[in-house]
C-alpha positions as CSV (number, residue, x, y, z in Angstrom):
1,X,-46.0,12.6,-47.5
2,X,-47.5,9.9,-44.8
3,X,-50.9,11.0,-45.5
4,X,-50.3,10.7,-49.1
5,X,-48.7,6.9,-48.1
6,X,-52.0,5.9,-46.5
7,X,-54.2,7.5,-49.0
8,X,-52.6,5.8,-52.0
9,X,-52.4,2.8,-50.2
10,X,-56.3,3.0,-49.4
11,X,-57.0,3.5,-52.9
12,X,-55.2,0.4,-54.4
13,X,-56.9,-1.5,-51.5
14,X,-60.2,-0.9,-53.3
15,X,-59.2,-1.2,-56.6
16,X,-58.1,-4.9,-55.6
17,X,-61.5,-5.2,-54.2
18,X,-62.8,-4.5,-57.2
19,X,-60.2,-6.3,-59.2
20,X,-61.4,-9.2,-57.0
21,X,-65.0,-8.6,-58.2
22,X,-64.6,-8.8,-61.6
23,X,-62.7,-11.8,-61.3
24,X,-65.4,-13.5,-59.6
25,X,-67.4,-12.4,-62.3
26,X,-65.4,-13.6,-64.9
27,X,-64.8,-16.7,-63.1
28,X,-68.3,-17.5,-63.8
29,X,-68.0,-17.4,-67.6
30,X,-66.5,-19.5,-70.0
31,X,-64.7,-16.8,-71.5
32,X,-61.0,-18.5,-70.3
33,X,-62.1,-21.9,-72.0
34,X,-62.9,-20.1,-75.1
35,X,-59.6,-17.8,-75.3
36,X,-57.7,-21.2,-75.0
37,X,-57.0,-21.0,-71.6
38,X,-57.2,-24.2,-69.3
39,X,-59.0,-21.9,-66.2
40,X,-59.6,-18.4,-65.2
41,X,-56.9,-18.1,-63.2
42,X,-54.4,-18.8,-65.8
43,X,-56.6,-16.2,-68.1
44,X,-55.8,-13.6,-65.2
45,X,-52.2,-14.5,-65.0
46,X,-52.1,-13.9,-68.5
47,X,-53.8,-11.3,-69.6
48,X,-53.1,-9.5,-66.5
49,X,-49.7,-9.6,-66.0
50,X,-49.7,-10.9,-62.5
51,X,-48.9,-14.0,-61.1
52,X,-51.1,-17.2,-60.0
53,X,-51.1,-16.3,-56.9
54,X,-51.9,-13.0,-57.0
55,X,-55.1,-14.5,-59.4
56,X,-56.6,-17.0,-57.4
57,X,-56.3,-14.7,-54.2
58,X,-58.8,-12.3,-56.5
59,X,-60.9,-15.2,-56.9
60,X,-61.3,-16.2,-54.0
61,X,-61.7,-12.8,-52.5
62,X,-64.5,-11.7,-55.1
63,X,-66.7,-15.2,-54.4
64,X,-66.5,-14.7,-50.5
65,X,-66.6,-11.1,-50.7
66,X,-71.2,-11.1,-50.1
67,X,-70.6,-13.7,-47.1
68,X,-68.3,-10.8,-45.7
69,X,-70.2,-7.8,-45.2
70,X,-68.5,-6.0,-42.1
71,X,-64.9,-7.0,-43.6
72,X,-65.9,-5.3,-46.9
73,X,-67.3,-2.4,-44.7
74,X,-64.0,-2.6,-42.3
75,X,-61.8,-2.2,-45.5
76,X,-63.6,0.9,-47.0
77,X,-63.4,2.7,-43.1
78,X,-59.6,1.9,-43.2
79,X,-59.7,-0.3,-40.4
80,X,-57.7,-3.7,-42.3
81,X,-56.1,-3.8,-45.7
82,X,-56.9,-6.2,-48.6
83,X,-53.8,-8.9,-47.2
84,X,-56.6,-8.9,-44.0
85,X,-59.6,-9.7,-46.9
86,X,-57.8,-11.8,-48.6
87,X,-57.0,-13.9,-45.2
88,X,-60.6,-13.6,-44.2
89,X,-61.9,-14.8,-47.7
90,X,-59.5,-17.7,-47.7
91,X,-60.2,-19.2,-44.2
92,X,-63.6,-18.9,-44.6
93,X,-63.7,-20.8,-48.1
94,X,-61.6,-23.5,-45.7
95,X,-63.8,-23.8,-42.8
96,X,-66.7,-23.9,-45.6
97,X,-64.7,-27.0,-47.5
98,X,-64.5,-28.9,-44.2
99,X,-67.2,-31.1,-43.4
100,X,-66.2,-31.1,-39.8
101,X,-65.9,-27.4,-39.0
102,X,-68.3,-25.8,-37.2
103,X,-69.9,-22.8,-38.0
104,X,-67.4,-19.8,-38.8
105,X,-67.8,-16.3,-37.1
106,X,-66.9,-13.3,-39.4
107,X,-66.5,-10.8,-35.5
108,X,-64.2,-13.2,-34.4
109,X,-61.9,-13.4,-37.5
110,X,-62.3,-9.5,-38.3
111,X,-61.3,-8.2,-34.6
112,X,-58.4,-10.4,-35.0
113,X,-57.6,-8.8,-38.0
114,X,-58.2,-5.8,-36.6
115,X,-55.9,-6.1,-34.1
116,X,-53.0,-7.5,-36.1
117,X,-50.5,-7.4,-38.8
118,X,-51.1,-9.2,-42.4
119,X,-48.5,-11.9,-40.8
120,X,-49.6,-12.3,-37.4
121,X,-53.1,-12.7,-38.7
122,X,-52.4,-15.4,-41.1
123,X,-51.0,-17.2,-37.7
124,X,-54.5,-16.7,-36.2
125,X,-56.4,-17.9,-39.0
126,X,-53.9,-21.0,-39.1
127,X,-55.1,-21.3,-35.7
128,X,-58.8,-20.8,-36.0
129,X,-59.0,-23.7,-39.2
130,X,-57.2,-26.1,-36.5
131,X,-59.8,-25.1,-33.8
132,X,-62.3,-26.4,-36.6
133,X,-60.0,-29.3,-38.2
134,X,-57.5,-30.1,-37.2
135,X,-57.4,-33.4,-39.8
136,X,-57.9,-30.6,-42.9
137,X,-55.2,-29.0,-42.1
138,X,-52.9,-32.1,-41.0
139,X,-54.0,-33.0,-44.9
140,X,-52.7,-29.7,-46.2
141,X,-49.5,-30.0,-44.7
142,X,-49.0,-33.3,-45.9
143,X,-49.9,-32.1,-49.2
144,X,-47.3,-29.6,-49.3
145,X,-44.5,-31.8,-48.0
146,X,-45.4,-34.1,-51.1
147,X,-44.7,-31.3,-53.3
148,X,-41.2,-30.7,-51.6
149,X,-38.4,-30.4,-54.4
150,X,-34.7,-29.7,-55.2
151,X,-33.3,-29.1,-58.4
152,X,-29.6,-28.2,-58.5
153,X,-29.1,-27.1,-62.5
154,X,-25.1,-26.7,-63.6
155,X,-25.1,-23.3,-65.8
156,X,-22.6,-22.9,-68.7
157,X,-20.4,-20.9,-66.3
158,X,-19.5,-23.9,-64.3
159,X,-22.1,-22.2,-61.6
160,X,-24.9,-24.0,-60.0
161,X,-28.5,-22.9,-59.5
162,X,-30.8,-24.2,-57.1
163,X,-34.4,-23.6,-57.1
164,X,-36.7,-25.7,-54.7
165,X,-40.0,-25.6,-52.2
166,X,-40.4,-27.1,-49.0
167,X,-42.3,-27.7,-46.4
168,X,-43.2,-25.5,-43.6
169,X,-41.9,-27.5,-41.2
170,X,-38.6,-28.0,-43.0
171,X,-38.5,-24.5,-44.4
172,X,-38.2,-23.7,-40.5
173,X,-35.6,-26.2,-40.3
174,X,-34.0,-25.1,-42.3
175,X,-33.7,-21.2,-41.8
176,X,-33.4,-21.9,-38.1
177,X,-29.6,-23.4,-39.3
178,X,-29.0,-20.8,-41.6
179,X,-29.9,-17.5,-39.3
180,X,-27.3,-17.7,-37.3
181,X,-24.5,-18.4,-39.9
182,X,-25.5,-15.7,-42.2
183,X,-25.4,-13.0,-40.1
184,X,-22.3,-10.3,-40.7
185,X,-19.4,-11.6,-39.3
186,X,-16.1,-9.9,-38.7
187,X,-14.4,-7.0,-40.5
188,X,-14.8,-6.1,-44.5
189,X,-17.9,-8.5,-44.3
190,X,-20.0,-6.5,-47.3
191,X,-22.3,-9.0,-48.7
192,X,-25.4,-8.8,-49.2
193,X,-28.6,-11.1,-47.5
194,X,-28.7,-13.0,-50.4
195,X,-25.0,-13.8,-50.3
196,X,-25.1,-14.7,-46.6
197,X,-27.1,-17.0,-46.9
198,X,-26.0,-18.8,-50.0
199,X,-22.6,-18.6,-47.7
200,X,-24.3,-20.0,-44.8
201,X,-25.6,-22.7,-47.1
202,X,-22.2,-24.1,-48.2
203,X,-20.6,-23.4,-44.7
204,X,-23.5,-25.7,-43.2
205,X,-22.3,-28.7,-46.1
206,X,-18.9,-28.3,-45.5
207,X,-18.9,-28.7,-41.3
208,X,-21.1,-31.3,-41.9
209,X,-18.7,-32.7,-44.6
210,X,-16.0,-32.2,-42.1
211,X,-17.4,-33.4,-39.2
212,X,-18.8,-36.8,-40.6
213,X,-22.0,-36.5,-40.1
214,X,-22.6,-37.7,-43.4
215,X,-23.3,-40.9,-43.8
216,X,-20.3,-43.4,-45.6
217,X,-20.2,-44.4,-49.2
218,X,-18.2,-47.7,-49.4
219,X,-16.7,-47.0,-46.0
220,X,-15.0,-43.8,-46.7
221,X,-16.5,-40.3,-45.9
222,X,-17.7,-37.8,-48.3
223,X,-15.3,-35.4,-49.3
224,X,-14.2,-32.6,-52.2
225,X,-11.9,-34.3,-54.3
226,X,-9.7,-32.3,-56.2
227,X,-6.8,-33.5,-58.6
228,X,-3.8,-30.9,-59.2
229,X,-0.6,-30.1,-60.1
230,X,2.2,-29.4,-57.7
231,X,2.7,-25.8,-59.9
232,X,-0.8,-25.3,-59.3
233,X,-1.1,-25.5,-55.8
234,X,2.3,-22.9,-55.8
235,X,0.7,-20.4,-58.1
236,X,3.4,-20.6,-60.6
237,X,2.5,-18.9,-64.3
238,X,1.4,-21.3,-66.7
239,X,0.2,-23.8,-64.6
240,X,-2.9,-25.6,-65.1
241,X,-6.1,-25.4,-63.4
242,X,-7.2,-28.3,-60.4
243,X,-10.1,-30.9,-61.7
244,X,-12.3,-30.9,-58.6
245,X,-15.2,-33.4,-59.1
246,X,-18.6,-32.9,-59.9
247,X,-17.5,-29.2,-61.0
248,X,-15.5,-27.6,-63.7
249,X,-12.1,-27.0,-63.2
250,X,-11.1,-24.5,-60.7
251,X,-8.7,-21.8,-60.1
252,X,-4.9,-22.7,-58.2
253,X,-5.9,-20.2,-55.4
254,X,-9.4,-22.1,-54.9
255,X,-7.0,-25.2,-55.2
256,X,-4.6,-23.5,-52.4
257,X,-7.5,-23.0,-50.3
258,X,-8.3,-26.8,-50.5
259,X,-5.2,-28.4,-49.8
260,X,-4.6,-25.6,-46.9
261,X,-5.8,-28.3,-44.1
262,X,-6.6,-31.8,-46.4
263,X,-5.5,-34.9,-47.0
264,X,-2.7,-35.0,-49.9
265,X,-2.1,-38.4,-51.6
266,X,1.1,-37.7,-54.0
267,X,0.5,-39.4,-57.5
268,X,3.6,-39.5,-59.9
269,X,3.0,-40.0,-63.3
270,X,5.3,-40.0,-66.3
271,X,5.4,-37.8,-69.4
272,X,2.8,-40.3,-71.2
273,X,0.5,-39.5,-68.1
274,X,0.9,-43.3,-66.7
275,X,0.9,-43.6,-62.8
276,X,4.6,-44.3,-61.8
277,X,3.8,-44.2,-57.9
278,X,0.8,-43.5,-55.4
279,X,1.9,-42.0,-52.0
280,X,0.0,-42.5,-49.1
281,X,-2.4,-39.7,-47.9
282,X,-0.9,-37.7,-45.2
283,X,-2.8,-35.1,-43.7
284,X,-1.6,-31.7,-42.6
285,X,-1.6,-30.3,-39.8
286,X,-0.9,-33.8,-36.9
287,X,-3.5,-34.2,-34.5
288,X,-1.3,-32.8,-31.5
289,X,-0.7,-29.3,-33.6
290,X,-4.8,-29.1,-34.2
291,X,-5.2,-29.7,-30.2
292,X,-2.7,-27.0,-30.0
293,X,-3.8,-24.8,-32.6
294,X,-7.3,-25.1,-30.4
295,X,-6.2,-24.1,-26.6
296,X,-4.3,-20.8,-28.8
297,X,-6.9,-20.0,-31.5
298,X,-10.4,-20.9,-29.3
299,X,-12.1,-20.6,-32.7
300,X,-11.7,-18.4,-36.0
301,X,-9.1,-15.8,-35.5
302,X,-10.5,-13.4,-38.4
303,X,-11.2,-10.1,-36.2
304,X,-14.6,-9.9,-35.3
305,X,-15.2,-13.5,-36.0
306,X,-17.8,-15.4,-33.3
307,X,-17.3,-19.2,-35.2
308,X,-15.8,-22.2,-32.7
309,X,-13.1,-24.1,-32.8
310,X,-15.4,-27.6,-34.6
311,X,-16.3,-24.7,-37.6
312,X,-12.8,-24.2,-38.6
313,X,-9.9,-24.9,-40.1
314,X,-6.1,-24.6,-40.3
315,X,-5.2,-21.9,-42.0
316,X,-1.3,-21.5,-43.5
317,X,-0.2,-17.9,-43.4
318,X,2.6,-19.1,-45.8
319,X,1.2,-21.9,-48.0
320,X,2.8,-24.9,-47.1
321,X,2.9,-25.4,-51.1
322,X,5.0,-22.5,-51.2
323,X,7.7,-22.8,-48.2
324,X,5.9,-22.4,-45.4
325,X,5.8,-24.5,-42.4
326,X,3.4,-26.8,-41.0
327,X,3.9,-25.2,-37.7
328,X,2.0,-23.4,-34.9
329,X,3.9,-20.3,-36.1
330,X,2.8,-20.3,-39.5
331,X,-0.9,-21.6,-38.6
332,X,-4.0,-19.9,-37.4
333,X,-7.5,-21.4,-37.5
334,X,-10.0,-19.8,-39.5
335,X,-13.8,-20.5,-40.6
336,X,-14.9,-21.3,-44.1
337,X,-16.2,-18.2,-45.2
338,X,-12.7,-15.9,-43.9
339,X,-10.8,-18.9,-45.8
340,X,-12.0,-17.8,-49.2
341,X,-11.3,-14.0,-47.9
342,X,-7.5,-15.2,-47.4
343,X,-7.5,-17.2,-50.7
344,X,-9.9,-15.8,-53.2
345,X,-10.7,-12.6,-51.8
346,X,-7.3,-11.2,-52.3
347,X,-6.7,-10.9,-48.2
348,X,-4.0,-11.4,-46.0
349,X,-3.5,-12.8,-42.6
350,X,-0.2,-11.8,-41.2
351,X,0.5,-12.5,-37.8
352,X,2.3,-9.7,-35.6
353,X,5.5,-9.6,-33.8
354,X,3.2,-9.7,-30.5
355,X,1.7,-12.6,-31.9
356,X,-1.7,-11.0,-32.6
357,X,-3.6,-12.0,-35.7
358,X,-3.7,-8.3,-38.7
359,X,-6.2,-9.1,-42.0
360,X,-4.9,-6.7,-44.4
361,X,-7.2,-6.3,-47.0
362,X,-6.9,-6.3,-51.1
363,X,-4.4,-3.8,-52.5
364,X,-7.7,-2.3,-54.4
365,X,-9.6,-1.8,-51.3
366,X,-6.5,0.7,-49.7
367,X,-6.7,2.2,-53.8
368,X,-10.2,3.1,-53.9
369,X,-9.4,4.9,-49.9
370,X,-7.3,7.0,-51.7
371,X,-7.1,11.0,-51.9
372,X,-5.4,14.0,-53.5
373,X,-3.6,15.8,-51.4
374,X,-5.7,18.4,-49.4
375,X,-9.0,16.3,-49.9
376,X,-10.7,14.6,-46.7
377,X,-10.7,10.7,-46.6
């Protein structure tokens, strides 16, 4: 099965090398322009099926390809792939476009590619067209920090998209913030990449919202406001959902979750909905129970959990909003994604009689453990 691997691999390595001269080829026509289509490479896109990269990568392949002799040999013997041709073909159509580059050497680019991986040659070539100019490529970064973006689109579910491109340098931003809080963390932590990271993403927002290192608005810091009922917050049957702002309304648990370690302001209204009485905000737990809650806790107390003591928050065992105590007893500090595990993901926290922190998980995840009798679990 390997052999068949590289063979089949081999052949669709040539057939985009002749993919890419064709293109070239059709490039040169004016058949696009007279099909309706604004360039070639949208006429490949289309009528291809593929995508614009994909296209233009062709292209650009098929016009370099007679300035690339030993590449075009090097592919045929096996010795790089057409992600290596396409690298060569690109960087030398760059060092060509730059009036200050100095003459390009196919050896030098091709034993690099020899010796490396598609990505790690990329790095090279990046390299190489700095060698030659460093200004055309200080241009190209600009030019892709100008076309930086980020569109956060509600969908009818109350959800929120977000589609965006940025930089390099702040791609690497920001991945470098996210790795580490998207890795799996603790016990029952099944989600996938994807979900790690959109995690990490909203864990990242809400330390910084919590920390206040986001700047004022009208000297008071930014912060989830959420508007509720009393019944809500206690679960009760029938009541309505919390009005949390800029999103739709939200479930009591999510609401529970919320007002677990928040500022409450108490607002009484009367049965025509007119405000009778604003409390003052109190927050819960005092500052000398969160110093304590610290020297106990050191961090989240989820098993398995790494996250400090400035990435959490206090958790109720008992909701306050449902008889429990603000007390060290009834309080154990947890991080933001194990606080929607113990809210919204059906889990429990108990704490032992030794003191030691138990999450017990849903009542369907013991269900779907279960066996006849006489059958292995």
């Amino acid at each position: 099965m390997d052999d068949q691997l590289r063979d089949l691999r081999h052949t669709i390595d040539l057939l985009e090398v002749e993919f890419a001269v064709l293109s070239a080829e059709f490039a040169k026509t004016d058949k696009a322009e007279h099909d309706g289509y604004v360039s070639p490479i949208q006429w490949l896109r289309h009528e291809c099926r593929t995508n614009g990269h994909i296209a233009a990568t062709a292209v650009t392949v098929g016009q370099q390809l007679d300035r690339l002799p030993k590449s075009a040999a090097a592919i045929h013997r096996r010795e790089i792939g057409f992600g290596h041709l396409a690298l060569l073909a690109s960087t030398t159509q760059a060092l060509d476009e730059s009036p200050s580059s100095t003459s390009w050497n196919e050896d030098r680019l091709l034993d690099k590619a020899k010796q490396h991986t598609v990505s790690r040659f990329r790095r090279e070539c990046i390299h190489i067209r700095h060698e030659a100019d460093a200004r055309a490529l200080l241009a190209e970064q600009n030019e892709n920090a100008r076309a930086r973006k980020l569109e956060i689109l509600p969908c009818e579910s109350g959800a929120v998209a977000i589609r965006g491109l940025l930089d390099p340098i702040g791609g690497a931003t920001l991945r470098t913030a996210l790795d580490p809080l998207a890795r799996r963390n603790g016990i029952g932590d099944d989600r996938s990449r994807e979900q790690r990271y959109a995690d990490a993403l909203i864990e990242l927002a809400s330390h910084g919202l919590d920390a206040g290192h986001v700047p004022q608005r009208a000297g008071v810091r930014p912060h989830l406001q959420v508007t509720a009922s009393l019944e809500t917050i206690q679960g009760l049957r029938g009541a309505p959902a919390g009005d949390l702002q800029l999103a739709d309304p939200i479930p009591g648990e999510s609401v529970a979750r919320i007002a677990c370690d928040a500022s409450i302001r108490r607002i009484v209204i009367d049965a025509k909905s007119n405000v009778v009485d604003v409390g003052r905000a109190q927050r819960i737990p005092s500052g000398a129970t969160r110093h304590a809650l610290a020297a106990r806790d050191g961090g989240c107390v989820w098993p398995g959990c790494d996250r400090p003591v400035s990435w959490t928050a206090a958790h109720h065992l008992r909701h306050w909003a449902r008889g429990g105590a603000t007390t060290l007893e009834n309080l154990a500090l947890i991080c933001h994604r194990h606080h929607w595990m113990a809210h919204e993901g059906g889990w429990e926290l108990v704490r032992s009689d030794a003191g030691e922190i138990i999450a017990l998980p849903p009542p369907d995840r013991y269900a779907s453990r279960a066996r006849p009798p006489g059958h292995a679990a």
